[in-house]
ROTOR-94041 format. One record per residue (C-alpha): x, y, z; residue number from 1. Coordinates in Angstrom, 3 decimals, decimal comma. Example, Ala and Ser with C-alpha at 12.3 -4.5 7.8 and 13.67 -1.06 7.14 Angstrom:
+----------+----------+----------+-----+
!       px !       py !       pz !   n !
+----------+----------+----------+-----+
!   12,300 !   -4,500 !    7,800 !   1 !
!   13,670 !   -1,060 !    7,140 !   2 !
+----------+----------+----------+-----+
***
This chain:
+----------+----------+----------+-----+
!       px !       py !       pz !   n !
+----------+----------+----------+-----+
!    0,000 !    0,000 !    0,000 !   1 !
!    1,321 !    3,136 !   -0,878 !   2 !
!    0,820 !    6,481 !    1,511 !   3 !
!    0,609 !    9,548 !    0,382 !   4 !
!    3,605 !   12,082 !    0,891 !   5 !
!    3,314 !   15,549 !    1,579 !   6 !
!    4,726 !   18,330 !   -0,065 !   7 !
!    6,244 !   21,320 !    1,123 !   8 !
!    4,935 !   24,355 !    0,451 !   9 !
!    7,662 !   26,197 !   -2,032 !  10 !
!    6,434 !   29,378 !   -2,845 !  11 !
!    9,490 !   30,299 !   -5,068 !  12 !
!    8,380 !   27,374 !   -7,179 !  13 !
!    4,882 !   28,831 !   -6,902 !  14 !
!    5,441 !   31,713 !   -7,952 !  15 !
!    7,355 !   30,616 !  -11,160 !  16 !
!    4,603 !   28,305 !  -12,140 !  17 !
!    2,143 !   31,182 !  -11,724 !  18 !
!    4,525 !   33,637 !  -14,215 !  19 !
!    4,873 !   30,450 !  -16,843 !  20 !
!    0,994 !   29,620 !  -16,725 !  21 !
!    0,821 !   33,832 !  -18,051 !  22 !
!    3,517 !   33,767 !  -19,845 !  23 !
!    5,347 !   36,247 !  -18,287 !  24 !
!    9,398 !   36,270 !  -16,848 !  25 !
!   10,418 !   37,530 !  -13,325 !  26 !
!   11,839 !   40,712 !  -15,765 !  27 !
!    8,421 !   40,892 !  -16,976 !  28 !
!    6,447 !   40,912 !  -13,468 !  29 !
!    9,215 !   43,369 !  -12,063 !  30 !
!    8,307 !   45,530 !  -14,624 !  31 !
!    4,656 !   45,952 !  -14,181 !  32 !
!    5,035 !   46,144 !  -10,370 !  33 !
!    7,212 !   49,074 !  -11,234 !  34 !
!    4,805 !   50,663 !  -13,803 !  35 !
!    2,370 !   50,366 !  -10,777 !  36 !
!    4,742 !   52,310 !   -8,014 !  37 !
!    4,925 !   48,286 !   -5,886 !  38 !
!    1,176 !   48,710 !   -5,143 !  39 !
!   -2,328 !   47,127 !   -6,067 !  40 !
!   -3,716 !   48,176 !   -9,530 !  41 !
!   -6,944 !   49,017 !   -7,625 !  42 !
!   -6,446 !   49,883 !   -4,175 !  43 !
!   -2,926 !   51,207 !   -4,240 !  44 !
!   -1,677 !   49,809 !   -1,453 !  45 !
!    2,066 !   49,187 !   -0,737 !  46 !
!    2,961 !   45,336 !   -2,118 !  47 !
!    4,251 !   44,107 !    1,123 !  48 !
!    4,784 !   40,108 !    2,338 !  49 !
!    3,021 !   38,127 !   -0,490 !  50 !
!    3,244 !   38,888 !   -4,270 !  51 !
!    0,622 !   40,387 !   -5,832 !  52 !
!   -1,257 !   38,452 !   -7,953 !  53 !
!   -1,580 !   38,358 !  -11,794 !  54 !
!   -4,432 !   40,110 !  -13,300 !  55 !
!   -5,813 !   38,589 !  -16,248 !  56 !
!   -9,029 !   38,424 !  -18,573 !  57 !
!  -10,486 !   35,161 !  -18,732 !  58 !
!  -11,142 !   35,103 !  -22,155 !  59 !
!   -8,935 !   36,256 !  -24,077 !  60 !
!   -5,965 !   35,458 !  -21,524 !  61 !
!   -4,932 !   39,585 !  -21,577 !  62 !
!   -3,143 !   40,529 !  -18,574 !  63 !
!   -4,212 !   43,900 !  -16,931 !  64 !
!   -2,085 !   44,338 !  -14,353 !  65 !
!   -1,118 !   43,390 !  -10,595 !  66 !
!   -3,628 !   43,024 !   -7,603 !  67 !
!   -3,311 !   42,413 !   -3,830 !  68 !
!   -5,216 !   38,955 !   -3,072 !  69 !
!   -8,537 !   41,356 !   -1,323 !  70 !
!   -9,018 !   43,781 !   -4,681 !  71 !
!   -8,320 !   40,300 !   -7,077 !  72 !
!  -11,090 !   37,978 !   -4,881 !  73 !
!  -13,592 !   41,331 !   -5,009 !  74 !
!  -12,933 !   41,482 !   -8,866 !  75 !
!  -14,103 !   37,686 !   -9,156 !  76 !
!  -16,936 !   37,968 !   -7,571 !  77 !
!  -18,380 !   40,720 !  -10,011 !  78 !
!  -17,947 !   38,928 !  -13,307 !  79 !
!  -20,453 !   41,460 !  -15,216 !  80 !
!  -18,554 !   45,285 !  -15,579 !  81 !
!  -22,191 !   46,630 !  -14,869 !  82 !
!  -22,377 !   45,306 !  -11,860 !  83 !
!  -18,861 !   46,702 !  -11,223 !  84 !
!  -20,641 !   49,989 !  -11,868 !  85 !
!  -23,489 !   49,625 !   -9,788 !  86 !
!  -21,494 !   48,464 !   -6,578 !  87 !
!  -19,421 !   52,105 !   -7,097 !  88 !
!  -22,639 !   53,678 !   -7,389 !  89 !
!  -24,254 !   51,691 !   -4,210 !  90 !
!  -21,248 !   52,318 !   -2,663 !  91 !
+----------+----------+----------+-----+
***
């Protein structure tokens, strides 16, 4: 019988999967967390502890820039842009 092993958790390896699956480089995610200041595409805070995750339309595969893991779970949730607008105007 076999057992199951566990893994450790690499998040170097991680994060290198997550650049390859979007077809970007380190060079390439360096760059637009520079073009962004090292902060959230939406709520412009500071990038500190985790990396910011890749922003991407489903579709068409288009990446759109770098969120913190709040703004990027909000964004999924409102799949339609006018709901986007009506939350803003709720809001």
């Amino acid at each position: 019988m076999k057992t199951a092993t566990r893994t450790r958790y690499d998040p170097v390896a991680r994060r290198a999967a997550t650049l390859r699956r979007y077809g970007l480089t380190p060079p390439d995610y360096a760059r637009i967390l520079f073009s962004q200041a090292g902060r959230c595409g939406v709520c412009r805070r500071p990038a500190t502890g985790l990396p910011l995750h890749v922003d991407h339309h489903h579709k068409t595969g288009v990446i759109r820039g770098l969120l913190c893991h709040r703004c990027n779970r909000g964004l999924g949730y409102i799949s339609n842009p006018n709901h986007l607008t009506q939350a803003a105007i709720y809001v």
